[in-house]
N, CA, C and O atoms as CSV, one atom per row, in Angstrom:
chain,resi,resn,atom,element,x,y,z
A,1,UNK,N,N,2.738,-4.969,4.061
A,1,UNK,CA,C,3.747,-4.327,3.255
A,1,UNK,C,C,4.332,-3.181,4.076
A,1,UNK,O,O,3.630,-2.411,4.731
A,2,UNK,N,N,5.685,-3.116,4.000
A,2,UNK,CA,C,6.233,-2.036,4.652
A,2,UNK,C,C,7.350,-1.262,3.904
A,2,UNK,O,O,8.189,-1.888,3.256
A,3,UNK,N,N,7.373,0.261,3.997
A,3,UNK,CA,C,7.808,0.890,3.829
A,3,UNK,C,C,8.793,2.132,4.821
A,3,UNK,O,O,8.336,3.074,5.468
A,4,UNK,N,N,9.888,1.826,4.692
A,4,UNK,CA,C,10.947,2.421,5.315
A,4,UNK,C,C,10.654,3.673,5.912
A,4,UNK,O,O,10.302,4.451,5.026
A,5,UNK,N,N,10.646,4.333,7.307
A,5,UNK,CA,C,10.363,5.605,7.529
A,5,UNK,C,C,10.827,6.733,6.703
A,5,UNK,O,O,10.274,7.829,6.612
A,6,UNK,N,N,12.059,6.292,6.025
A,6,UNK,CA,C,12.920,7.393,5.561
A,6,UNK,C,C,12.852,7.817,3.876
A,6,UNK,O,O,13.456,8.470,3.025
A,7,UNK,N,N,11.858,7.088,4.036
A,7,UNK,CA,C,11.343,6.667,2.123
A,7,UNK,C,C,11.110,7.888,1.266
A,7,UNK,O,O,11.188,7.866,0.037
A,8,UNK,N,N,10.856,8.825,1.899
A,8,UNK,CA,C,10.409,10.070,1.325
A,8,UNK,C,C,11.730,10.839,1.381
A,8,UNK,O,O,11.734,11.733,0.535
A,9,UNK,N,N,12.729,10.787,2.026
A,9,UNK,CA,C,13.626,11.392,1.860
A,9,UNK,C,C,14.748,10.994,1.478
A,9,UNK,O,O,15.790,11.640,1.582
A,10,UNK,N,N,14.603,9.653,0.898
A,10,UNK,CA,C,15.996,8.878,0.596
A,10,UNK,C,C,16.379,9.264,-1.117
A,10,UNK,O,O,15.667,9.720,-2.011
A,11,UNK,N,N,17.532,8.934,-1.095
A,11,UNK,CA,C,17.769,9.387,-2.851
A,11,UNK,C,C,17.095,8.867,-3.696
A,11,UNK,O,O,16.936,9.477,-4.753
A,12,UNK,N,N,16.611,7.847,-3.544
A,12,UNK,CA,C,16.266,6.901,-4.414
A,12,UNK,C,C,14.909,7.174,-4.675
A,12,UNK,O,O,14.532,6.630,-5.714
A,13,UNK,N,N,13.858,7.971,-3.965
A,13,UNK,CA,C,13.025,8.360,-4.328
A,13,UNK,C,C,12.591,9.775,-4.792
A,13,UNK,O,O,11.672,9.993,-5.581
A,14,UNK,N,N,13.346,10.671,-4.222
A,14,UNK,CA,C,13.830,11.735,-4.677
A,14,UNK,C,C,14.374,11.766,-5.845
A,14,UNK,O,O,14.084,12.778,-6.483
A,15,UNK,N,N,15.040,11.047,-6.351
A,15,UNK,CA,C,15.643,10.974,-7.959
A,15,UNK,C,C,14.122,10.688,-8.739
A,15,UNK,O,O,13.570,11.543,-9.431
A,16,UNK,N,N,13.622,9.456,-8.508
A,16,UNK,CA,C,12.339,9.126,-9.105
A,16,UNK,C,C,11.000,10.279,-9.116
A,16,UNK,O,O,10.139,10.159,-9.989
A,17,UNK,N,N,10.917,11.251,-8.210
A,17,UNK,CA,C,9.998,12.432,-8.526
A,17,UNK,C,C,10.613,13.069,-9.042
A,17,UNK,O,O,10.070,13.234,-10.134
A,18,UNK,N,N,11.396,13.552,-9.005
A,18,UNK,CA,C,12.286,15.123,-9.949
A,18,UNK,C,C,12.127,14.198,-11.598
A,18,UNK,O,O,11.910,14.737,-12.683
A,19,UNK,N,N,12.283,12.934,-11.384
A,19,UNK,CA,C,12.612,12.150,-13.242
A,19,UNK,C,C,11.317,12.419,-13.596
A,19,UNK,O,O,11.071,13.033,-14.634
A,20,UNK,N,N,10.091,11.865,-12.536
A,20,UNK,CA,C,8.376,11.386,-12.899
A,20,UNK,C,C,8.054,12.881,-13.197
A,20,UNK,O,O,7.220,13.017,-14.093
A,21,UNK,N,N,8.634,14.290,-12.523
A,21,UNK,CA,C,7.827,15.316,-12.674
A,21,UNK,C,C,6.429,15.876,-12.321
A,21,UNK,O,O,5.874,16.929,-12.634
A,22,UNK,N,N,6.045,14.823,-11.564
A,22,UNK,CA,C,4.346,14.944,-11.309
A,22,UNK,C,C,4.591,14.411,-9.446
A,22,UNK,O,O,5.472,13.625,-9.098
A,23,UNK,N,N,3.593,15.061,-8.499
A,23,UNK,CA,C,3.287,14.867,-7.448
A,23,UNK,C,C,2.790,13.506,-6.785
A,23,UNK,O,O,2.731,13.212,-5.591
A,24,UNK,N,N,2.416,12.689,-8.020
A,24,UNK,CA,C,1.887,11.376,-7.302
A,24,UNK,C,C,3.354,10.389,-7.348
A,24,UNK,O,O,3.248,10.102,-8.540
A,25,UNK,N,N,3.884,10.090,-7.168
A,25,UNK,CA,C,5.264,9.651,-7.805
A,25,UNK,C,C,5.401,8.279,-6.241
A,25,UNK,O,O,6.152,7.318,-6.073
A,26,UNK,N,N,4.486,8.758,-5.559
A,26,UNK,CA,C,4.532,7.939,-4.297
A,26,UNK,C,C,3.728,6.878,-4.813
A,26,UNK,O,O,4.018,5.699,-5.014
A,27,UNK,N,N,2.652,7.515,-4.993
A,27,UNK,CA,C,1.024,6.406,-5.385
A,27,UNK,C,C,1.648,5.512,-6.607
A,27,UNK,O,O,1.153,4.547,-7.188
A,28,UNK,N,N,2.846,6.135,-6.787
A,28,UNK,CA,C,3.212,5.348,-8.177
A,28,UNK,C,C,3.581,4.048,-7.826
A,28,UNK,O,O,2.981,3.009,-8.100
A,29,UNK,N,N,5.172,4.268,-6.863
A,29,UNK,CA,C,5.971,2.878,-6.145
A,29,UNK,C,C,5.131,2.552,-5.683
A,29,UNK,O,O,4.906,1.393,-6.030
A,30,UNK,N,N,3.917,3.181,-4.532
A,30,UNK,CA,C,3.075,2.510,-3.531
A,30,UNK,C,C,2.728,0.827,-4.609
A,30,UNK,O,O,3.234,-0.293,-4.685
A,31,UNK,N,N,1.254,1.788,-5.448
A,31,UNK,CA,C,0.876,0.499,-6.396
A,31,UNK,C,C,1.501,-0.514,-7.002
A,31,UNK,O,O,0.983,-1.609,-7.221
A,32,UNK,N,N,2.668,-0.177,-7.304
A,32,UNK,CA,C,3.784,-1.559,-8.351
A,32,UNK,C,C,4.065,-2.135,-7.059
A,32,UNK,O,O,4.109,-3.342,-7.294
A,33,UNK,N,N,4.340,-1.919,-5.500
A,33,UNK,CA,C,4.752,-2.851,-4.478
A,33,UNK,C,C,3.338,-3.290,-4.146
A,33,UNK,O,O,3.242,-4.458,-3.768
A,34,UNK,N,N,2.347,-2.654,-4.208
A,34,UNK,CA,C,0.925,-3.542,-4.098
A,34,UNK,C,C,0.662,-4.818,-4.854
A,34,UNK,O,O,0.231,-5.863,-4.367
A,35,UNK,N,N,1.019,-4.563,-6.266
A,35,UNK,CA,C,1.388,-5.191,-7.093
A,35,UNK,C,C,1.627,-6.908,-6.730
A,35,UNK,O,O,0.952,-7.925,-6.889
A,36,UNK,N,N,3.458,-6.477,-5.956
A,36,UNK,CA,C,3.742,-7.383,-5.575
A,36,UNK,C,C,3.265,-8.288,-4.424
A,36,UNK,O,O,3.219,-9.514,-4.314
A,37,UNK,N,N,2.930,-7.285,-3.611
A,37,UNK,CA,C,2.419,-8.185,-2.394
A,37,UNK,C,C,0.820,-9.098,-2.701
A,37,UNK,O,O,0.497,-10.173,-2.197
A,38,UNK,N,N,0.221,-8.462,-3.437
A,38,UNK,CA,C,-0.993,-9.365,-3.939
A,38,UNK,C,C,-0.970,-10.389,-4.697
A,38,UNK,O,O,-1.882,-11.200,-4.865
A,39,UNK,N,N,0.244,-10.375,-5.253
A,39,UNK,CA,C,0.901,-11.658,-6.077
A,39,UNK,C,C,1.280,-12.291,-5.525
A,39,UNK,O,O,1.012,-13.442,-5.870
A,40,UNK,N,N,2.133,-12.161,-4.329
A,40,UNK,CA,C,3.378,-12.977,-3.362
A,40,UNK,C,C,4.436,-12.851,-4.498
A,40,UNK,O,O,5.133,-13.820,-4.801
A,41,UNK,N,N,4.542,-11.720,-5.084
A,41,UNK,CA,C,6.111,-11.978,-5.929
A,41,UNK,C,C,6.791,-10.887,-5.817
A,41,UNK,O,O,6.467,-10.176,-4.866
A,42,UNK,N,N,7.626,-10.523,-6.476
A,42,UNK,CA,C,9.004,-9.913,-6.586
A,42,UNK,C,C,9.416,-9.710,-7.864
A,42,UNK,O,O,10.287,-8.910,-8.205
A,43,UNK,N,N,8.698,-10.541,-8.681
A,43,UNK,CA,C,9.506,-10.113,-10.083
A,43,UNK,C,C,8.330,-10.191,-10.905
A,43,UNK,O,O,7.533,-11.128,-10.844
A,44,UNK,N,N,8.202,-8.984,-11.845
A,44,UNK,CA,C,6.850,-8.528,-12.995
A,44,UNK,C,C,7.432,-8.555,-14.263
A,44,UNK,O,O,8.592,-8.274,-14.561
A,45,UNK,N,N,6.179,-9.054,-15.244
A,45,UNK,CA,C,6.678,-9.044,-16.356
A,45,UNK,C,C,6.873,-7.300,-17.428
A,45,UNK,O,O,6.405,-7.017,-18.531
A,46,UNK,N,N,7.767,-6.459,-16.458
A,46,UNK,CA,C,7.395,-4.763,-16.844
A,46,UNK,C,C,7.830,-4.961,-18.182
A,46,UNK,O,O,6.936,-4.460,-18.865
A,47,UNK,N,N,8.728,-5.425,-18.954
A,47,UNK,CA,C,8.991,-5.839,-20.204
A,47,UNK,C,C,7.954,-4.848,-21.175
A,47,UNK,O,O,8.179,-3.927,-21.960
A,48,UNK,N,N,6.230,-5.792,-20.513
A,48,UNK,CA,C,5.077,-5.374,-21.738
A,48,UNK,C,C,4.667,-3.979,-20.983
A,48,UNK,O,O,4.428,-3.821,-19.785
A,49,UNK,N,N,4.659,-3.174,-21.866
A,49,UNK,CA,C,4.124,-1.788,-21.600
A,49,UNK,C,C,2.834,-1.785,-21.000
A,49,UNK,O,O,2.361,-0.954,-20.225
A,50,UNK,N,N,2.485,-2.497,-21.316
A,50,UNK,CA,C,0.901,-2.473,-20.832
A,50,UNK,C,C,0.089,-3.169,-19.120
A,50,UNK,O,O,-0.955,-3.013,-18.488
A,51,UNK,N,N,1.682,-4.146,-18.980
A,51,UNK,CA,C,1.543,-4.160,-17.858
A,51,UNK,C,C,2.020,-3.565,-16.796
A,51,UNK,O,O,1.644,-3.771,-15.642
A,52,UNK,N,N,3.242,-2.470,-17.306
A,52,UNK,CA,C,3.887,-1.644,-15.970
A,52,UNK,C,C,2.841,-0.413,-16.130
A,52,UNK,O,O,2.752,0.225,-15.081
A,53,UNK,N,N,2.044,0.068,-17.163
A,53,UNK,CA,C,1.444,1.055,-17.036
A,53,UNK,C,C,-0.278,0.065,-15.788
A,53,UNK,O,O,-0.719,0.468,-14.712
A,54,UNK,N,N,-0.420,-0.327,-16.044
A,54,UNK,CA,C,-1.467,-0.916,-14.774
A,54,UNK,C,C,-0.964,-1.570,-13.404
A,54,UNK,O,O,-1.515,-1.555,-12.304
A,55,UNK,N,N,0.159,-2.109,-13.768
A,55,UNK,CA,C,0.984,-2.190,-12.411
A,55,UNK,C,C,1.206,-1.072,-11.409
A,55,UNK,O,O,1.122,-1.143,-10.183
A,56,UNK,N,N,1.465,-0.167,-12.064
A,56,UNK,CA,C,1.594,1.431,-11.226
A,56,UNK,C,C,0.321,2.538,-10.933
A,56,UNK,O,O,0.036,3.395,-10.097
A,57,UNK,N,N,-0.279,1.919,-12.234
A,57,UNK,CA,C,-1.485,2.856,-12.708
A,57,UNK,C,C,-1.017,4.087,-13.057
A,57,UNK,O,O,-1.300,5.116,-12.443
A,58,UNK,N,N,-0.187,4.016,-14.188
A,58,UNK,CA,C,0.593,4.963,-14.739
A,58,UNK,C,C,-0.693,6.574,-15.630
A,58,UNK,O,O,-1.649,6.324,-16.364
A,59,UNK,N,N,-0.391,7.534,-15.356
A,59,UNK,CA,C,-1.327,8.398,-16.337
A,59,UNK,C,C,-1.022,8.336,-17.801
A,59,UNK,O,O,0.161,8.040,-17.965
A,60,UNK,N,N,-1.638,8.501,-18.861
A,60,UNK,CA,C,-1.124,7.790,-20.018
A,60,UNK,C,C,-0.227,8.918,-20.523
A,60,UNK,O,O,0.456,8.532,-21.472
A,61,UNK,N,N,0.036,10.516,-20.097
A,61,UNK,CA,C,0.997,11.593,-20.396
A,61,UNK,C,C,2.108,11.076,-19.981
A,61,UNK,O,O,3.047,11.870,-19.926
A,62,UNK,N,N,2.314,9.996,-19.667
A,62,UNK,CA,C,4.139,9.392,-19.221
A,62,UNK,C,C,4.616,8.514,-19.996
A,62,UNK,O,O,4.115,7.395,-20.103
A,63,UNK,N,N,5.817,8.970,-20.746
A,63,UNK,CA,C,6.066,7.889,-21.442
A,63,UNK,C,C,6.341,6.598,-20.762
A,63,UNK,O,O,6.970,6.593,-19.704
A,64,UNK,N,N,5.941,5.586,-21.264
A,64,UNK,CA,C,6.184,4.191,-20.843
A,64,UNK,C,C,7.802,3.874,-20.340
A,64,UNK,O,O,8.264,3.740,-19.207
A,65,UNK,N,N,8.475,3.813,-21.745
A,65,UNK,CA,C,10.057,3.849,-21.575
A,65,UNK,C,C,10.966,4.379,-21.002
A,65,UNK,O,O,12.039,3.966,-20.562
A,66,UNK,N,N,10.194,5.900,-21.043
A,66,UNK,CA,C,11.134,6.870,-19.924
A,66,UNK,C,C,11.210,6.040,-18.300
A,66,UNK,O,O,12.103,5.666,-17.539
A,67,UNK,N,N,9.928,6.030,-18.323
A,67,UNK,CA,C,9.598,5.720,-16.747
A,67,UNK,C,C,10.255,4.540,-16.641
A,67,UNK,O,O,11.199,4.627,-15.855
A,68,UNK,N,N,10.061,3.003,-17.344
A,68,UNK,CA,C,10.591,2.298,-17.247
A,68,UNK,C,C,12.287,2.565,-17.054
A,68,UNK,O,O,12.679,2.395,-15.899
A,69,UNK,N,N,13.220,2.922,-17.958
A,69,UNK,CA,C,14.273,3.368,-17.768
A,69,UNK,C,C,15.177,3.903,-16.079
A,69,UNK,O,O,16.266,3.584,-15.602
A,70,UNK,N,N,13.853,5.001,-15.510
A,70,UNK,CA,C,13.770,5.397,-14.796
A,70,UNK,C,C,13.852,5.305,-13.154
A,70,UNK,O,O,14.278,5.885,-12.154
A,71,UNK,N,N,12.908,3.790,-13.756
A,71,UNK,CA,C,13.076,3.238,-12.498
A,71,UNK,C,C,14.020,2.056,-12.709
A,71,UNK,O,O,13.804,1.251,-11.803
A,72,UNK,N,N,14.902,1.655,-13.465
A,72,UNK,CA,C,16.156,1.192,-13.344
A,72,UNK,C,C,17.326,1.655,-12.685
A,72,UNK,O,O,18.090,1.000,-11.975
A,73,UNK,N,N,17.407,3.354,-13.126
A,73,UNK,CA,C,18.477,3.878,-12.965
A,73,UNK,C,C,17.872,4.397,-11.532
A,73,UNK,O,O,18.414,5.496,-11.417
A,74,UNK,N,N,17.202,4.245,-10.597
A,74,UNK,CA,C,16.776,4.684,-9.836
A,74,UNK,C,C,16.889,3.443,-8.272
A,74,UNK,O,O,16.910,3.621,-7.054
A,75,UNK,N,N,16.924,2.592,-8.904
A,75,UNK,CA,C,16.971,0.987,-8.217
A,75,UNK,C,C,15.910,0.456,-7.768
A,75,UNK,O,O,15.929,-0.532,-7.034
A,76,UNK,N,N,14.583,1.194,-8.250
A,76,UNK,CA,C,13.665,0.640,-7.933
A,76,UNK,C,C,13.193,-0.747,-8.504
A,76,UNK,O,O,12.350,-1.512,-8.035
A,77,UNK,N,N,13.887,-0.858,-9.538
A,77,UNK,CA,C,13.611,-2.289,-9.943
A,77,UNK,C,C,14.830,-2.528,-10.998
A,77,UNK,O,O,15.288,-1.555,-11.596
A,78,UNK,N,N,15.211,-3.489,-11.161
A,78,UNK,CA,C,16.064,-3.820,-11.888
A,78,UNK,C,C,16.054,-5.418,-13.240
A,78,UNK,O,O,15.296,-6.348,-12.965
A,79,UNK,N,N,16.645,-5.484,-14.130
A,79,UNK,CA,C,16.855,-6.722,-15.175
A,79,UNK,C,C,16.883,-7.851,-14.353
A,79,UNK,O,O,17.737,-7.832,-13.467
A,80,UNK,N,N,16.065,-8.955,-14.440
A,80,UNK,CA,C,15.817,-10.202,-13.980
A,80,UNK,C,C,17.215,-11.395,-15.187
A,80,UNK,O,O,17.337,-11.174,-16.391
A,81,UNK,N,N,17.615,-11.946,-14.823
A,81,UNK,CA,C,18.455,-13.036,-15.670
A,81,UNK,C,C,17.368,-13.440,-16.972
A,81,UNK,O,O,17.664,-13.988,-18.034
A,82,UNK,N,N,15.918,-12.938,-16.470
A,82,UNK,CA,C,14.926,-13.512,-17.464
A,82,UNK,C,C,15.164,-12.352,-18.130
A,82,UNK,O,O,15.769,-11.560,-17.407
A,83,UNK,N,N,14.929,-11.924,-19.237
A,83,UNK,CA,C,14.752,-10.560,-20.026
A,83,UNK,C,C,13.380,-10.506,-20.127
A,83,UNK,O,O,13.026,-9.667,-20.957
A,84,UNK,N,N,12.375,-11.159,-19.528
A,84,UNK,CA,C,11.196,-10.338,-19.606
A,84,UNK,C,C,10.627,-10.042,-17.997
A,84,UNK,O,O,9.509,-9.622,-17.697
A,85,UNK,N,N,11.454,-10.302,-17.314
A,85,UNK,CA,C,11.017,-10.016,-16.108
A,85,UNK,C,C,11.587,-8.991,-15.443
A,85,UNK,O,O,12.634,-8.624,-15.977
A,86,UNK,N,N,11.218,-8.268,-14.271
A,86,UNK,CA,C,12.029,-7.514,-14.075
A,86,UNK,C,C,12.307,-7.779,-12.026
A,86,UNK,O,O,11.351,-8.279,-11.432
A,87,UNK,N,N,13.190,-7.527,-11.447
A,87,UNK,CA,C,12.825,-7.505,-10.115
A,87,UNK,C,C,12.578,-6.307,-9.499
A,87,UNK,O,O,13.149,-5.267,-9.829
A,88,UNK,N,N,11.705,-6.389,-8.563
A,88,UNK,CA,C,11.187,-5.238,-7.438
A,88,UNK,C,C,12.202,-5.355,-6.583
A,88,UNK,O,O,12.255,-6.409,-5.949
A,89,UNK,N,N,13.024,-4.547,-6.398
A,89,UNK,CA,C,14.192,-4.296,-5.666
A,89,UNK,C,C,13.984,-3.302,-4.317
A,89,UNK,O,O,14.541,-3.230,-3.221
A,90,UNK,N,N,13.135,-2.739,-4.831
A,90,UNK,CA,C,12.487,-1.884,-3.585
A,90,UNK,C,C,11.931,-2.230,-2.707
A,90,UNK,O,O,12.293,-1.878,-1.585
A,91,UNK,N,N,10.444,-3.352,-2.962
A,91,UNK,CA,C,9.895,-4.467,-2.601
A,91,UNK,C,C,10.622,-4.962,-1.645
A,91,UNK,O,O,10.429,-4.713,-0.455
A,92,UNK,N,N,11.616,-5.784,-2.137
A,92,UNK,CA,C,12.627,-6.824,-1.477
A,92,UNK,C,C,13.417,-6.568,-0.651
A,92,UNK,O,O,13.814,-7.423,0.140
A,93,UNK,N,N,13.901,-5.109,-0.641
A,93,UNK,CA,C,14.906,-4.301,0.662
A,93,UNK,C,C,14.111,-4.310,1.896
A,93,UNK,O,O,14.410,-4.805,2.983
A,94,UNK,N,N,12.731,-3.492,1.444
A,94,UNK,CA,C,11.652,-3.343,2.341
A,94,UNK,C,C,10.768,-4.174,2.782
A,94,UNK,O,O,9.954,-3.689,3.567
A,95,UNK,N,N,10.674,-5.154,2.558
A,95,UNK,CA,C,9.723,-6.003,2.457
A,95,UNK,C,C,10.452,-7.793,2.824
A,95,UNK,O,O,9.665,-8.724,2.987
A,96,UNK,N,N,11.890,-8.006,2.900
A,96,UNK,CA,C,12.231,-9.055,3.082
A,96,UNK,C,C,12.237,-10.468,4.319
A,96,UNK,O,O,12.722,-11.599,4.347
A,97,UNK,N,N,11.283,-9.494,5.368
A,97,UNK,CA,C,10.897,-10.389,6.627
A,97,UNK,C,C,9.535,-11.402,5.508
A,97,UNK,O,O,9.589,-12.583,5.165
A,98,UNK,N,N,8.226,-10.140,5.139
A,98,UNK,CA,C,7.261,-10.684,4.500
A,98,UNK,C,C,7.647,-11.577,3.513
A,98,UNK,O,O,7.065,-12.660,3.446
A,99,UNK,N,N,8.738,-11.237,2.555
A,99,UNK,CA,C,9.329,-12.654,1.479
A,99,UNK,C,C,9.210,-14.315,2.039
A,99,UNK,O,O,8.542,-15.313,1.765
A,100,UNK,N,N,10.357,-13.901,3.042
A,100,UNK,CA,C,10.798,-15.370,4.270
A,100,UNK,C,C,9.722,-15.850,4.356
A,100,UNK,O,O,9.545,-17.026,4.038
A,101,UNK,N,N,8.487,-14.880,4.918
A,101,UNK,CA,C,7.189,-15.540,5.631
A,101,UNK,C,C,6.570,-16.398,4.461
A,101,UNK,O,O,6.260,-17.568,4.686
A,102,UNK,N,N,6.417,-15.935,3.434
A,102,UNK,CA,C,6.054,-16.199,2.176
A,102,UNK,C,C,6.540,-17.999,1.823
A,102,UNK,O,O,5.977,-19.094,1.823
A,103,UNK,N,N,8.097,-17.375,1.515
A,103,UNK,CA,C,9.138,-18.362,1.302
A,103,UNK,C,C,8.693,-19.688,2.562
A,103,UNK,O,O,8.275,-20.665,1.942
A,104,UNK,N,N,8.690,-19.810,3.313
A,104,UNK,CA,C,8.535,-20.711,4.828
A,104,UNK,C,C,6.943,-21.520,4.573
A,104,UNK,O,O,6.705,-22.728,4.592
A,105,UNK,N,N,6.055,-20.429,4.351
A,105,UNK,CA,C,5.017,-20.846,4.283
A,105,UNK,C,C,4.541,-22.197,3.207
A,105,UNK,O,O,3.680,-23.068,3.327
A,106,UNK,N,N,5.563,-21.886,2.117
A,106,UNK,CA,C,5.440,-22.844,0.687
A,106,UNK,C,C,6.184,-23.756,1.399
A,106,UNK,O,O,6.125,-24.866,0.869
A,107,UNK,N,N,6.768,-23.728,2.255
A,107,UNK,CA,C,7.294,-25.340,2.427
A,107,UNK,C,C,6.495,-26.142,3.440
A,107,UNK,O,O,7.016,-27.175,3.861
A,108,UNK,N,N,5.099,-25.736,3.955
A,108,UNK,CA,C,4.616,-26.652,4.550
A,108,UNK,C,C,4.381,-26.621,6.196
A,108,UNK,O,O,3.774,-27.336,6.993
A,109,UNK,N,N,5.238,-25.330,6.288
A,109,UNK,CA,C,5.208,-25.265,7.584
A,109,UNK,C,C,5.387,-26.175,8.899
A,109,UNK,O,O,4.761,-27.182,8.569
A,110,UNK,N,N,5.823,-26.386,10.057
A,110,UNK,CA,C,5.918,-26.815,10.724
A,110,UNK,C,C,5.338,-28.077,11.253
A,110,UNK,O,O,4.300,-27.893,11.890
A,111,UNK,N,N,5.748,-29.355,11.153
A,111,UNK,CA,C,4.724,-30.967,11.294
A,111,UNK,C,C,4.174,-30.336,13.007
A,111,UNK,O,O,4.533,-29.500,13.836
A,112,UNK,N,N,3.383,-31.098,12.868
A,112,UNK,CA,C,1.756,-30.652,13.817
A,112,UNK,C,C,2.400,-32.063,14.936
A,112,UNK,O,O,2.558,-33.266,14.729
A,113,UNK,N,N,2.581,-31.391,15.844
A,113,UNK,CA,C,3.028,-32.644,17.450
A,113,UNK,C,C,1.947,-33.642,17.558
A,113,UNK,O,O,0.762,-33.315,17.488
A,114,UNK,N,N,2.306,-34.736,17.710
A,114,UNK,CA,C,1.129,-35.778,18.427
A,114,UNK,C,C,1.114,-35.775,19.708
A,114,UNK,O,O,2.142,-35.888,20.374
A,115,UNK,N,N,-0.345,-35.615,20.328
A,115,UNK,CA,C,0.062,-35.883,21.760
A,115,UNK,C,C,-0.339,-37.024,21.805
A,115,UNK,O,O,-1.134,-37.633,21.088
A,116,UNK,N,N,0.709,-37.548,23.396
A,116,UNK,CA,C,0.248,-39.116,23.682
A,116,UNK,C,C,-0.449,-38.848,25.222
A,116,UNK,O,O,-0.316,-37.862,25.947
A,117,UNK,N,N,-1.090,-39.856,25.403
A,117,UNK,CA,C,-1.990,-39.503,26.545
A,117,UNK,C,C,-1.147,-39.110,28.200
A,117,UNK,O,O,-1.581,-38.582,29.223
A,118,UNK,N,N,0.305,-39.697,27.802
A,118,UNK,CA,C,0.378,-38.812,29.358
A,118,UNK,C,C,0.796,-37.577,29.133
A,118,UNK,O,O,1.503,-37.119,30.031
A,119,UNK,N,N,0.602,-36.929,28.279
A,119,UNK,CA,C,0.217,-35.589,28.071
A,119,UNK,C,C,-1.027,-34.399,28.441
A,119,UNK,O,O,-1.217,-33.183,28.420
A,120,UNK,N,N,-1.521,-35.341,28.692
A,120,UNK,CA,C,-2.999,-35.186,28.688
A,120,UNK,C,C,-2.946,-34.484,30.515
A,120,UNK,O,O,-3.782,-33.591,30.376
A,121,UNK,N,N,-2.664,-34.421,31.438
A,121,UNK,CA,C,-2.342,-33.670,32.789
A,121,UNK,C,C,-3.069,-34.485,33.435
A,121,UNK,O,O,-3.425,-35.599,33.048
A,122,UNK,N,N,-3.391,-33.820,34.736
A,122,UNK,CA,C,-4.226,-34.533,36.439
A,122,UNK,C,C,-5.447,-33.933,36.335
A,122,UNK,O,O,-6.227,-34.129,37.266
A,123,UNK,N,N,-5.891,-33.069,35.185
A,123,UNK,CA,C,-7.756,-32.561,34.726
A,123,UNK,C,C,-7.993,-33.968,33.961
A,123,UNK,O,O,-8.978,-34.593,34.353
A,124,UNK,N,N,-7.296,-34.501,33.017
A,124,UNK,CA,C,-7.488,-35.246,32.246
A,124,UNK,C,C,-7.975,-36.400,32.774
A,124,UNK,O,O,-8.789,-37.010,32.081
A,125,UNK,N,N,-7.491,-37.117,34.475
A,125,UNK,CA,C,-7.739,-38.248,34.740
A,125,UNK,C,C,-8.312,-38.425,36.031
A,125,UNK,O,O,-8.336,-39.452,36.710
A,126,UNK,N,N,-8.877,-37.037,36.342
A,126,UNK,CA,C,-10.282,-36.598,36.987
A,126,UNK,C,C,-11.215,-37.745,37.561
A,126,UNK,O,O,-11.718,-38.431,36.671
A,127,UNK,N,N,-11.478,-38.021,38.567
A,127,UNK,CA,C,-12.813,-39.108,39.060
A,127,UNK,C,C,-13.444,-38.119,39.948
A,127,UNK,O,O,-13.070,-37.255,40.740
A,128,UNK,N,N,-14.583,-38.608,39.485
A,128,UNK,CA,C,-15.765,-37.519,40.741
A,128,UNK,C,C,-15.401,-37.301,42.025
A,128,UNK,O,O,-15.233,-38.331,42.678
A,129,UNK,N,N,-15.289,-36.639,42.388
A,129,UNK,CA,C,-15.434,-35.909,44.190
A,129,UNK,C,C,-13.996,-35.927,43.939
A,129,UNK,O,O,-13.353,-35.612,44.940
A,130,UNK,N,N,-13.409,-36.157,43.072
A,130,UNK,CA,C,-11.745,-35.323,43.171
A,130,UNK,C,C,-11.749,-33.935,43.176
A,130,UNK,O,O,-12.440,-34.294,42.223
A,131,UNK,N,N,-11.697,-32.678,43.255
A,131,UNK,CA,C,-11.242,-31.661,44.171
A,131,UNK,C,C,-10.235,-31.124,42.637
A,131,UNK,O,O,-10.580,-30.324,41.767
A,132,UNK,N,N,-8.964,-31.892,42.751
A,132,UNK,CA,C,-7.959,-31.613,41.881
A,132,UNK,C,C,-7.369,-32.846,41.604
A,132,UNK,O,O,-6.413,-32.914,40.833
């Protein structure tokens, strides 16, 4: 998982601590993109309260909705076409080489070469007291 050098100083996270009010506001995004990468996904069902508060490992003094809200207007995640899903948008900026790898991997990856024996080199067809 990777995170942008500039992450701490970009607006987008800066808006999200001044909204969260509390110092962990990192450990917050950190965990919901942990989230994702232990899933292989991109999109959570934050919808249920109960799962964006363990997705983040939210303290229970935060409102649910605010935060949720929050991190809409913030772009950290945004409305999925599903209405109960949401996408990790943050995730996906940062993280879109690891997606591909992801994505590539489900298809099976690369067919495996046959070798045929004159492949095989001048070790391969070796007789004693040959040298090379």
């Amino acid at each position: 998982m990777n995170f942008t050098p500039n992450l701490l100083r970009s607006a987008t996270f800066v808006k999200f601590k001044r909204g969260v009010g509390k110092p962990d506001a990192l450990e917050y995004i950190f965990n919901l993109t942990q989230t994702c990468q232990l899933g292989r996904i991109t999109k959570l069902p934050l919808a249920d309260d109960l799962e964006l508060r363990l997705s983040m490992e939210l303290p229970d003094d935060l409102d649910i909705n605010q935060t949720r809200d929050l991190l809409v207007s913030c772009g950290i995640i945004s409305q999925s076409t599903d209405c109960e899903l949401y996408n990790v948008d943050l995730f996906e900026k940062m993280n879109g080489q690891l997606i591909a790898c992801w994505e590539n991997g489900a298809k099976g990856g690369r067919p495996k070469e046959k070798t045929s024996p004159a492949s095989v080199g001048r070790r391969g067809n070796m007789e004693i007291g040959d040298p090379f």
